[in-house]
N, CA, C and O of each residue as an XYZ file, in Angstrom:
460
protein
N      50.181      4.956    -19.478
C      50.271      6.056    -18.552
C      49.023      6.929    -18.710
O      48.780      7.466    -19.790
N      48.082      7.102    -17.443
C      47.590      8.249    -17.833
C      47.567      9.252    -17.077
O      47.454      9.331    -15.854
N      47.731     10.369    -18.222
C      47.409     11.737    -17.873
C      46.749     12.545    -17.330
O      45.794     12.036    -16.743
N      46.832     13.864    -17.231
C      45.932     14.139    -15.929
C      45.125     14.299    -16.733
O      44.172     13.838    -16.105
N      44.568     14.711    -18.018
C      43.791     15.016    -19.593
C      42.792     13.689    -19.041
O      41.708     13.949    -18.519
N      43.117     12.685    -19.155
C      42.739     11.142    -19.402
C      42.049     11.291    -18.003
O      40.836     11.499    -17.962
N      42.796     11.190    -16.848
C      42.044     11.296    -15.462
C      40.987     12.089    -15.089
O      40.155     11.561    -14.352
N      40.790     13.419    -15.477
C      40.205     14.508    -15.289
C      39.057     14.113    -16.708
O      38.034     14.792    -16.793
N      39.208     13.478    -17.307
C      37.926     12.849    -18.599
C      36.760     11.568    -17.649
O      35.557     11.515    -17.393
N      37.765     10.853    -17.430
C      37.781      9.784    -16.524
C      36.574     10.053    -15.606
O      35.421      9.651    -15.758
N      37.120     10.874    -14.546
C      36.156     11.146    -13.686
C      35.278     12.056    -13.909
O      34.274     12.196    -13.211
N      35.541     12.701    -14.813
C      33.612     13.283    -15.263
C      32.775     12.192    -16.108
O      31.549     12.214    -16.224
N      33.732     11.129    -16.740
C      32.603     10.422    -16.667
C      32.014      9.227    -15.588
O      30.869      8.845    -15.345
N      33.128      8.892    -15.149
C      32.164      8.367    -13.640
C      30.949      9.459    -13.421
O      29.760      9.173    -13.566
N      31.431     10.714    -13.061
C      30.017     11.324    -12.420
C      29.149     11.522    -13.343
O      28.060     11.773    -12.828
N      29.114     11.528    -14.492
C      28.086     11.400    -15.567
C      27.172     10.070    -14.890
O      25.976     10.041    -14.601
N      28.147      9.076    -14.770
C      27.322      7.781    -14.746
C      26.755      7.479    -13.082
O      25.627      7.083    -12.788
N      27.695      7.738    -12.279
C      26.743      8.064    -11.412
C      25.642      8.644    -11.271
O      24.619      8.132    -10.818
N      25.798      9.887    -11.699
C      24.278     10.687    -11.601
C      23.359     10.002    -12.059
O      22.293      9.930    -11.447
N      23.596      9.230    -13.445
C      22.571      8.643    -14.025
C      21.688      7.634    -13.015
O      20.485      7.535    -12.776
N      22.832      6.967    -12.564
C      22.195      5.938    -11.647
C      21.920      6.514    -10.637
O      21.284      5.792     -9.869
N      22.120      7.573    -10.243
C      21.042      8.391     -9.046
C      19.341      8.885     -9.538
O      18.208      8.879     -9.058
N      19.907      9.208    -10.552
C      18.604      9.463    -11.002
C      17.793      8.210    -11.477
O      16.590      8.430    -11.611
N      18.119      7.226    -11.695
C      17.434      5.946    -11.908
C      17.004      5.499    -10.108
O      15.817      5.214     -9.956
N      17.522      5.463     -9.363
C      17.309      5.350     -8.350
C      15.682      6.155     -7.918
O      14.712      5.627     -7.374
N      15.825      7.385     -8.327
C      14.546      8.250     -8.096
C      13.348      7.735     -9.107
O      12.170      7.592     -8.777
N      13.760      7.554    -10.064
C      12.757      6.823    -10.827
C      12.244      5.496    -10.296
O      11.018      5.475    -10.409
N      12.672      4.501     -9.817
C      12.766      3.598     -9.185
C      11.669      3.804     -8.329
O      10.583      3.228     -8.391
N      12.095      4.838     -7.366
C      11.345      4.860     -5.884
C       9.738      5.556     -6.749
O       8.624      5.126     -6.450
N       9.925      6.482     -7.642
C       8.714      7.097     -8.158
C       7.886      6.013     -8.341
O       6.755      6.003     -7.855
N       8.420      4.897     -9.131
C       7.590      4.008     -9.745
C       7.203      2.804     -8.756
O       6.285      2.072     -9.125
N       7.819      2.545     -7.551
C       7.264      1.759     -6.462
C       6.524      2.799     -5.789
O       6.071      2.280     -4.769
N       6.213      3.877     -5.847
C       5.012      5.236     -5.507
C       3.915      4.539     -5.869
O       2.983      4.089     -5.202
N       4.195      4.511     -7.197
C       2.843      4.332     -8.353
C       2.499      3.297     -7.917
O       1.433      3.319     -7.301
N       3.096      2.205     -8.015
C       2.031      0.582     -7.704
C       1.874      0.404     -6.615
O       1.559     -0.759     -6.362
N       1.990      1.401     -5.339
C       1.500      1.095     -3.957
C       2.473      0.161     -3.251
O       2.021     -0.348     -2.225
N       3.781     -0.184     -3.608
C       4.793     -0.483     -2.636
C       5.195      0.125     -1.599
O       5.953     -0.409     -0.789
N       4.706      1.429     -1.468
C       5.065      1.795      0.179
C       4.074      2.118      0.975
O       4.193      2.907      1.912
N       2.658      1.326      0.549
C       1.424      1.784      1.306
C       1.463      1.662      2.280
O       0.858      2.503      2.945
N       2.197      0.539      3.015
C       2.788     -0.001      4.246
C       3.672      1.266      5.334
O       3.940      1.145      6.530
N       3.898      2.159      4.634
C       4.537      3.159      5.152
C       3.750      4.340      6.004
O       2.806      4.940      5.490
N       4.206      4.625      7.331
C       3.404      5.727      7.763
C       3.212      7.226      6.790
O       3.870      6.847      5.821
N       2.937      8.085      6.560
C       2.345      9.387      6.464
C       3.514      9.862      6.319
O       4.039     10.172      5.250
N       4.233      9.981      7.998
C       5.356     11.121      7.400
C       6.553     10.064      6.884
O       7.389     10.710      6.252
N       6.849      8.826      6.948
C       7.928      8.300      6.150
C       7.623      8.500      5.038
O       8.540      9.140      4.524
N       6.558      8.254      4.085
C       6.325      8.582      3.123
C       6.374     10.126      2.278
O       6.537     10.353      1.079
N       6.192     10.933      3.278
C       6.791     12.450      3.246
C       7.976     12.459      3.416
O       8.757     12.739      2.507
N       8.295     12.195      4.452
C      10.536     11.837      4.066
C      10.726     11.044      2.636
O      11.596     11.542      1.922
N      10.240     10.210      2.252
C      10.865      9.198      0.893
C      10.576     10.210     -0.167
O      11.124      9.951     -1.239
N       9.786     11.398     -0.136
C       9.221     12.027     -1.187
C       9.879     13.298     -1.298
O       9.959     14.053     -2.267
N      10.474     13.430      0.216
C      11.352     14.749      0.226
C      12.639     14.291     -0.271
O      13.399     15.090     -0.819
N      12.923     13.140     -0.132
C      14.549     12.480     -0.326
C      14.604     12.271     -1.789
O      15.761     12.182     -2.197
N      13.962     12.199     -2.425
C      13.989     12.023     -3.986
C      13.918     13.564     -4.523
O      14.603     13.939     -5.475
N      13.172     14.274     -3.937
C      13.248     15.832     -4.551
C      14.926     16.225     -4.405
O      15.691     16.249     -5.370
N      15.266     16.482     -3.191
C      16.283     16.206     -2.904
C      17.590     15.752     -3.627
O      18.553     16.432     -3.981
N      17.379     14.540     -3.737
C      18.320     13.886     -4.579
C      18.454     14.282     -5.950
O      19.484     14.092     -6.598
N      17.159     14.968     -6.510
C      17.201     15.235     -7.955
C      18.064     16.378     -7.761
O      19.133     16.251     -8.358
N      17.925     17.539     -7.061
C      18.364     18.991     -6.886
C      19.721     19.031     -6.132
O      20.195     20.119     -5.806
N      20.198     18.152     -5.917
C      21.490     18.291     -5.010
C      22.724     18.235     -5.989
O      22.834     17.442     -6.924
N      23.773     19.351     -5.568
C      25.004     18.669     -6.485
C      26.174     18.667     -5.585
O      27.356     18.892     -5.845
N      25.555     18.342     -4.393
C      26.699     18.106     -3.394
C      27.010     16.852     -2.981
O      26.114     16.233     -2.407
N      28.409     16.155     -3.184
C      28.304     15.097     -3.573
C      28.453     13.710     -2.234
O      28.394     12.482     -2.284
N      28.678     14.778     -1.064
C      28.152     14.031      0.393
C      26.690     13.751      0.399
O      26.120     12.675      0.580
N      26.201     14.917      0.169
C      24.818     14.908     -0.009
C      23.965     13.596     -0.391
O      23.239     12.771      0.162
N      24.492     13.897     -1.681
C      23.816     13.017     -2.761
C      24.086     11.753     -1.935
O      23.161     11.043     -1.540
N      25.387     11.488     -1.681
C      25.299      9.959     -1.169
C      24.604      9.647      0.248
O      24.284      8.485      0.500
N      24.383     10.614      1.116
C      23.669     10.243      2.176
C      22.076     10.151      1.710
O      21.475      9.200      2.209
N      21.479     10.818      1.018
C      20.139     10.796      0.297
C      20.067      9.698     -0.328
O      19.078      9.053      0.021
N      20.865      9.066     -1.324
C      20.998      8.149     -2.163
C      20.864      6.517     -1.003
O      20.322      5.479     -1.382
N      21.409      6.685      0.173
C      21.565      5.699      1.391
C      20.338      5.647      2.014
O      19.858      4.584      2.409
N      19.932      6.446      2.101
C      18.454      6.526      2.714
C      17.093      6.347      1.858
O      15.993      6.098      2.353
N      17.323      6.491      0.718
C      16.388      6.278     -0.820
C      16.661      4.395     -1.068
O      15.926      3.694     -1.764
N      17.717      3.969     -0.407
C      17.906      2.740     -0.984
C      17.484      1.868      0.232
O      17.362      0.645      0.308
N      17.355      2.533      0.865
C      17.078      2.039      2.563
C      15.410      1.725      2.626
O      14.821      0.833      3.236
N      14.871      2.819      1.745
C      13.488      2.752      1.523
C      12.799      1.697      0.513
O      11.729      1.098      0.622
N      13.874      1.671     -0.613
C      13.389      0.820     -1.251
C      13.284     -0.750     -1.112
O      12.570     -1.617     -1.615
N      14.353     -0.719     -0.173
C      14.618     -2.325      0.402
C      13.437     -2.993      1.227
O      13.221     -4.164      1.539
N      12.611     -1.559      1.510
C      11.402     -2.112      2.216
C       9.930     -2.053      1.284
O       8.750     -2.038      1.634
N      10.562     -2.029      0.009
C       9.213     -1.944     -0.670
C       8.695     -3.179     -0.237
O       9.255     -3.979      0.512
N       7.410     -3.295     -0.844
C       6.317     -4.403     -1.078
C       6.286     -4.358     -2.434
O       5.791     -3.527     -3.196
N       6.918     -5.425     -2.644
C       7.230     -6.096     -3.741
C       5.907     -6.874     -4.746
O       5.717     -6.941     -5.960
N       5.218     -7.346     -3.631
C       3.788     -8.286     -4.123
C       2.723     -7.557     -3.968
O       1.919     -7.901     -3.102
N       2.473     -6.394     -4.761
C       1.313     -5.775     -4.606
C       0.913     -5.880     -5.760
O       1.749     -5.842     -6.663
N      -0.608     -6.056     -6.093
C      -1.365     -5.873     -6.925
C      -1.338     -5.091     -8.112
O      -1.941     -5.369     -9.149
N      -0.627     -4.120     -7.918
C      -0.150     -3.091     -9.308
C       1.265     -3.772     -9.602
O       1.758     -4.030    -10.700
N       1.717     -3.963     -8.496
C       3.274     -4.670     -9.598
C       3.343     -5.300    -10.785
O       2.672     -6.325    -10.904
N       4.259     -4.783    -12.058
C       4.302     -5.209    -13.009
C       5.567     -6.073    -12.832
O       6.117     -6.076    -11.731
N       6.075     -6.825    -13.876
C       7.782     -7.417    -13.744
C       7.954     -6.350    -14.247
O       8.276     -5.922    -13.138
N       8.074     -5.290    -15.020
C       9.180     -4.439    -15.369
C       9.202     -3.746    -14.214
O      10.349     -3.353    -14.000
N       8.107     -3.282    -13.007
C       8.550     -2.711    -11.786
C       9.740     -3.465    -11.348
O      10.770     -2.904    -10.976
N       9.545     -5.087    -11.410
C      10.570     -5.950    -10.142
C      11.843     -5.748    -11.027
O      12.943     -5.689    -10.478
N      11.737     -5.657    -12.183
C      12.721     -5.785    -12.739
C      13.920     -4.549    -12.686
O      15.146     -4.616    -12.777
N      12.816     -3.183    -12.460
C      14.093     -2.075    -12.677
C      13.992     -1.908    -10.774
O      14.897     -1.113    -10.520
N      13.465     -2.214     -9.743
C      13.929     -2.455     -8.650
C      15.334     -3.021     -8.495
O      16.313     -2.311     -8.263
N      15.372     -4.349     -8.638
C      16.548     -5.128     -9.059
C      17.404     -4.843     -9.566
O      18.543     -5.189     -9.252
N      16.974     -3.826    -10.890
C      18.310     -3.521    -11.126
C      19.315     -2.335    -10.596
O      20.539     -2.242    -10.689
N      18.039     -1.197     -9.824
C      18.663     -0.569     -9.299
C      19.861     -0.854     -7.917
O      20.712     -0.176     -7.341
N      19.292     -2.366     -7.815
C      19.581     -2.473     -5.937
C      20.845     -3.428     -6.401
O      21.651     -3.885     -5.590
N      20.897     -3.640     -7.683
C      22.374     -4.482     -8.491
C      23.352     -3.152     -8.546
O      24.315     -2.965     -7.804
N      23.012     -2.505     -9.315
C      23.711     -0.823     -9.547
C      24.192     -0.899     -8.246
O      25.391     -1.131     -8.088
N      23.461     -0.742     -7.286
C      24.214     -0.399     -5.846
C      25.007     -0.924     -5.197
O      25.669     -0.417     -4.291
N      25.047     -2.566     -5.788
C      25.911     -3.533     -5.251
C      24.919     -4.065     -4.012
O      25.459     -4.573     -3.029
N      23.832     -3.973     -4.054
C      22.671     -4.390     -2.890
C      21.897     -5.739     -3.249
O      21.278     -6.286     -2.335
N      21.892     -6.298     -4.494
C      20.877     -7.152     -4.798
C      21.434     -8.688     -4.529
O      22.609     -9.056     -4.543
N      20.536     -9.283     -4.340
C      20.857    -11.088     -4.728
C      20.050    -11.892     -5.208
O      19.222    -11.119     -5.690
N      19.748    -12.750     -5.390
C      18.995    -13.535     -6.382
C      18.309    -13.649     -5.298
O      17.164    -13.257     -5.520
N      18.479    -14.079     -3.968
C      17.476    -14.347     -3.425
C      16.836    -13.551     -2.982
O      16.250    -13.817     -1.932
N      16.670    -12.194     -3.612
C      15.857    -10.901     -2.799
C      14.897    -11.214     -3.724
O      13.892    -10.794     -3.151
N      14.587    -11.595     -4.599
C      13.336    -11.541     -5.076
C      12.319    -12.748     -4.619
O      11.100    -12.582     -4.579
N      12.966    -13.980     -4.281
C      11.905    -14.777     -3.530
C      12.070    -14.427     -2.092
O      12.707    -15.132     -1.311
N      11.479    -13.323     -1.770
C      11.132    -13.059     -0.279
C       9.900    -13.947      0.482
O       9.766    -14.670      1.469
N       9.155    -13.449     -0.550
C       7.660    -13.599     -0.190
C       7.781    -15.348      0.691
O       8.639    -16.214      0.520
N       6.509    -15.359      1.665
C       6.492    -16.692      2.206
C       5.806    -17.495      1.454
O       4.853    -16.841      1.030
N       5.763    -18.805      0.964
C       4.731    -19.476      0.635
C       4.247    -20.501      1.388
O       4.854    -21.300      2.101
N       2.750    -20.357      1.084
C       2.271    -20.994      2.252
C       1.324    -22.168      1.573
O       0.712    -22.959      2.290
């Protein structure tokens, strides 16, 4: 049986762990910043992806967070994956963020065409 003690523990730690993985999410997008995965991106999308992570860090509203969090994951799905600065630990914490989300598949990482 549990209690409301147990329930009310419960779900602060879900939101502990959520947040975490929100905030991994922002790290995520920071670090496809860095290696030029969204060079492909116009000016102001790239000003929206940059406002949506500020955003997401500062929000504790928890509609919020998830519509920011939808649109941050929306962005990342369009990284460029094969750029020249990419490290595997980039592809790797991509992946794992877009697993966290319930977004990933094995075959998202062989996108690329080969020719």
């Amino acid at each position: 049986m549990i209690t409301s003690l147990d329930s009310g523990h419960l779900q602060s730690k879900f939101m502990h762990m959520h947040n975490q993985l929100s905030l991994m999410l922002v790290n995520t997008a920071g670090q496809l910043l860095q290696v030029h995965a969204f060079d492909h991106f116009p000016d102001e999308q790239i000003a929206r992806l940059n406002g949506c992570m500020q955003a997401l860090v500062s929000t504790s509203n928890t509609s919020k967070q998830q519509e920011l969090e939808l649109e941050l994951l929306g962005y990342c799905k369009q990284a460029n994956l094969y750029t020249e600065m990419t490290s595997s630990a980039s592809l790797q914490q991509w992946y794992t963020i877009m697993s966290g989300y319930g977004m990933a598949t094995d075959a998202m990482l062989f996108t690329e065409e080969v020719i």
